[in-house]
N, C-alpha and C positions, 0 to 999 in steps of 0.2 A: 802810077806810083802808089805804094800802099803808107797809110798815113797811122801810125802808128802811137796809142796809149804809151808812156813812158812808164815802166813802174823803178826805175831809179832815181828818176828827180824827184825828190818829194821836196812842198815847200814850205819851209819852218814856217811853224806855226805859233803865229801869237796869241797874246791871251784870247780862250774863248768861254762866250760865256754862253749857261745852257737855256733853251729857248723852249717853252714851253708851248705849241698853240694848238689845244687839243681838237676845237673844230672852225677857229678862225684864221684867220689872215697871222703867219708870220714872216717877218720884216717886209720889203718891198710888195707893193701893193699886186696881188695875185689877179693874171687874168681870167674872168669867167671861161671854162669849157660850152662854146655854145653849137659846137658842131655835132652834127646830126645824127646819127648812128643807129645799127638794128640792136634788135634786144638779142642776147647773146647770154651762154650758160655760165655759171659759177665759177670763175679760177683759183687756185691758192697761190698768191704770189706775197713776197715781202714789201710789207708800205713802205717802197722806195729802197730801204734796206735795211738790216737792223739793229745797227747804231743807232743809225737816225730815228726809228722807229720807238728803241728801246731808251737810249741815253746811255747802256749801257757800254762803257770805255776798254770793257774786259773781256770780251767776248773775240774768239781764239776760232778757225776752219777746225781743228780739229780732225784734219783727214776726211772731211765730208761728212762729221758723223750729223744725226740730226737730232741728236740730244745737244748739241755745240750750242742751239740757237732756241730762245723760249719759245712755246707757241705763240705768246703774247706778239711777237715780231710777224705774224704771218696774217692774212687779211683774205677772205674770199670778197672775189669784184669780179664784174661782167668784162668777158670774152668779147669784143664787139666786133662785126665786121667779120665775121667768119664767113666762109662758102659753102658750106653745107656739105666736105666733102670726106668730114670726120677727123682730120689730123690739124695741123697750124696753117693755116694758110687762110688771108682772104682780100681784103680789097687795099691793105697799105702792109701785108707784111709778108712772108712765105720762110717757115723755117727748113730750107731744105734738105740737110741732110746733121747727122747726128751722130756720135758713136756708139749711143746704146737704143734701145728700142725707139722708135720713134710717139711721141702721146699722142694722145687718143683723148679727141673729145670729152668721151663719154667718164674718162677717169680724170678732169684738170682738178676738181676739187681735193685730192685726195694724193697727190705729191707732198713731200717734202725737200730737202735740200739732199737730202742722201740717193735720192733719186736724179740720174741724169734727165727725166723729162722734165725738170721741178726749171731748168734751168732752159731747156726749149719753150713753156711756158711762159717763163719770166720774159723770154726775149720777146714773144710775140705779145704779149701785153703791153710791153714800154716802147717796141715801136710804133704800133699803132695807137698807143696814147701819143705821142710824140707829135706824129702825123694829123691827129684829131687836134690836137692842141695848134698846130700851124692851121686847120680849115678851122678852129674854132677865130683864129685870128683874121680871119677872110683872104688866106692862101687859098688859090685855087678856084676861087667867085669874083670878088670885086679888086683882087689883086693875083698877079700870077700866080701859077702854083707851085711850089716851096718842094721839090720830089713826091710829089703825089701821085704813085706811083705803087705799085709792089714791090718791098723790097726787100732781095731773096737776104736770107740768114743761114750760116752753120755754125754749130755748136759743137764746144771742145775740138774744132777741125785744128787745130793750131796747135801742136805739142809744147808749148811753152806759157810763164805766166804773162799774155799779151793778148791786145786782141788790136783788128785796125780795119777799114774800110779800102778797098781795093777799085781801083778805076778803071781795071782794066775788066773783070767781069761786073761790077757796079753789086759787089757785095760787100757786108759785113761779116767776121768771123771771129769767135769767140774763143778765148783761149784756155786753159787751165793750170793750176797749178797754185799754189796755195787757197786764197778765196776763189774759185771758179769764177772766171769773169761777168758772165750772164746772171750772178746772183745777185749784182749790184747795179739796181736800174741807175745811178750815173753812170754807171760805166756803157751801158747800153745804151744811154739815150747821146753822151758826148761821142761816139760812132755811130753814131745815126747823124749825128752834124756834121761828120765827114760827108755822107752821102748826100745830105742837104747845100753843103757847096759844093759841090760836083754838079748835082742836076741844076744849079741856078748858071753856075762859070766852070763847064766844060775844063779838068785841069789846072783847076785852083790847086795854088798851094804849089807854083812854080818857083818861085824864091822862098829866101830865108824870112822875109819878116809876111809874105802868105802866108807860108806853111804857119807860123807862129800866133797867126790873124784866126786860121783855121782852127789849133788847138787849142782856142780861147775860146772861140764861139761855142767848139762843142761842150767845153767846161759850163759854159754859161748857158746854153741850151740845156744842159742836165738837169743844174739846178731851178730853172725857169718850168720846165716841163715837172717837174718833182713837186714843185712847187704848187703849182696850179692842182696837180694831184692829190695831195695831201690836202688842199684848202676844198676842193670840191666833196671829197669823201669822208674829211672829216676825221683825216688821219691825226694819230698826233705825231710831233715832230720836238725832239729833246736834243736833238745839237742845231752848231751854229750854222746856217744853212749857206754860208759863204763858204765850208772846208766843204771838197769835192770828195767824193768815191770814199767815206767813213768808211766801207766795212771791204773795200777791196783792199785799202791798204792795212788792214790790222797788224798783217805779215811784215813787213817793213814799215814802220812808221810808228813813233812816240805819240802817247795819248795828250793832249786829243790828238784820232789819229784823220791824219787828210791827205790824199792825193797832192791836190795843189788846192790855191784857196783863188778867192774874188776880189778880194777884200786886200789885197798885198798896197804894201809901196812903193813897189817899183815904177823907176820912170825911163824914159826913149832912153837918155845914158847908161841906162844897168841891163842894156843886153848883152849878152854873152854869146850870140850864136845857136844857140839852140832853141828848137822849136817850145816844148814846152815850157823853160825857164821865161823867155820872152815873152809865150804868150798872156803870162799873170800881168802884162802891162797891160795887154789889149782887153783882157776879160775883169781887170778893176774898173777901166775907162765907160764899159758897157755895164755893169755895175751900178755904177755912180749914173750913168743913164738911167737905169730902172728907176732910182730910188728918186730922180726927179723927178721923173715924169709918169710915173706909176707905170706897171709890170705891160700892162694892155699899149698903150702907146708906145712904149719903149722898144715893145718886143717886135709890134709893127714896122718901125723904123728899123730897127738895125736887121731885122730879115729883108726886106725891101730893099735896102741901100746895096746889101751883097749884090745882088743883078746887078749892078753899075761895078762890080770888084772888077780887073783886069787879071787874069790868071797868078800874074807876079806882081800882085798889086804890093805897093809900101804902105807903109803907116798911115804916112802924110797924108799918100793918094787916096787911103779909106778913110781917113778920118775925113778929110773932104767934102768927099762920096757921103757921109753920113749925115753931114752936116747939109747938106744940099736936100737930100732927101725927107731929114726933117720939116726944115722949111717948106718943102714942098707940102705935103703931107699935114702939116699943123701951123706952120706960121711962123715967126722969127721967133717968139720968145721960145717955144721949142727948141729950133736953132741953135738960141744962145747957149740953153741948156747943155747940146750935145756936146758943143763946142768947148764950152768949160769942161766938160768933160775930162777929154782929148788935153785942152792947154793942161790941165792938172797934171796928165802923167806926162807933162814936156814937149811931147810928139809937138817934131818943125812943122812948121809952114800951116799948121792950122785959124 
């Protein structure tokens, strides 16, 4: 089933305020990157994206132009993990096909946004940051491995503005149309969390509150992964890091502009049905995890706990599942933490 970004629902957004943290920790506590990596060339990619990068509220696609965006929004960072075979591809990511030329090593520096490799770049940076940030988590060594793996990408394959992870060939594909999707590492890294519960629970995302369990996680994988980026590098970061996908939704969406957010208060009675309106219950709940238990152990438990999801898991049965794992993992007052959680946003039987 292919698991699909909404860009219709977006979710009102409350007051936000702007967040300055030019090279420390902002809000929940960031886990260190300690995973291992080769030295790799220079890329041009956007810190994360250029809302968030910039602050700036007003910043418009433009039709792709690349005077749209400052340079101040762009950042050269190492390529890591390549295979030496000149094009994108290496040990967690493979961009395999594209509509316009395919990039070339030798030129990542030297993209912009008006260039269709600017966005083949973008993808294979933030997944294999994504990937790095789960082995930096000890997926893959002293905990199973979280899709560590290669994993294939196309860009602009998708004639519409959408992008989604597919289970039937175990890719991701990027779509176009107002902000090009691949320019906005949330959007890249919350498709990348489809593919991350796929290779943990074969088929997640069989019911209604999965599916909804799924596009929370990826929300929350965005900003977790974004997160830990920006504190390592020493990016700065000018919006609230709770609103998701700032610069993909420009197009649709009131300043501040956001996807959907972390931070909502919706509870188990304000579902509706739908995968991503529902899922701001489960990715506030994970949220409110981080922020007790700081980014590093939080991030461990609630990727861990998935291996225990049942394809059509409910709420209940993950919230559970999470709770359990905590405990295992750190000990009851953890537990209790996740647990409060979970009772905050209602969800039975926990």
């Amino acid at each position: 089933m292919a698991r699909r970004t909404s860009r219709g629902l977006i979710a009102a957004a409350t007051a936000t305020v702007a967040l300055i943290a030019p090279a420390g920790l902002a809000g929940p506590a960031a886990a260190a990157d300690t995973a291992p990596h080769s030295a790799g060339p220079q890329a041009r990619i956007f810190m994360v994206n250029p809302v968030q990068s910039t602050g700036d509220q007003s910043l418009t696609d433009a039709k792709d132009s690349a005077t749209a965006v400052p340079a101040s929004a762009y950042t050269l960072a190492e390529l890591r993990n390549l295979d030496g075979s000149g094009g994108l591809s290496g040990r967690w990511a493979s961009v395999r096909s594209d509509t316009g030329a395919s990039a070339k090593v030798a030129d990542i520096g030297s993209y912009d946004r008006h260039d269709d490799q600017f966005e083949q770049v973008m993808a294979y940076f933030w997944v294999n940051e994504a990937q790095d940030y789960l082995q930096g988590l000890g997926f893959g060594s002293e905990l199973p491995g979280a899709n560590d793996r290669v994993q294939p990408v196309r860009i602009n394959q998708w004639g519409a503005d959408n992008s989604f992870f597919t289970d039937k060939k175990d890719e991701i594909r990027f779509g176009k149309g107002g902000v090009d999707d691949a320019e906005d590492a949330e959007v890249i890294v919350h498709e990348y969390g489809h593919a991350v519960h796929e290779a943990q629970v074969p088929g997640f995302g069989a019911s209604a509150e999965a599916g909804a369990i799924g596009e929370a996680f990826g929300d929350y994988l965005a900003v977790a992964v974004g997160t830990n980026a920006a504190t390592r590098h020493g990016w700065p970061v000018r919006t609230d890091l709770a609103c998701v996908g700032d610069w993909d939704s420009v197009m649709y969406s009131g300043a501040p502009h956001c996807l959907r957010r972390l931070d909502g208060t919706k509870v188990y009675a304000d579902r509706v049905g739908e995968v991503h309106a529902d899922g701001e219950i489960w990715s506030r709940a994970l949220w409110d995890i981080r922020t007790a238990l700081g980014a590093r152990t939080a991030d461990r438990i609630i990727v861990n706990a998935q291996f225990g999801f049942a394809p059509d898991t409910s709420f209940s049965a993950a919230a559970a599942q999470t709770v359990a794992t905590a405990r295992s993992m750190y000990g009851q007052a953890a537990a209790d933490a996740v647990r409060d959680a979970f009772r905050a946003r209602e969800i039975p039987g926990v």
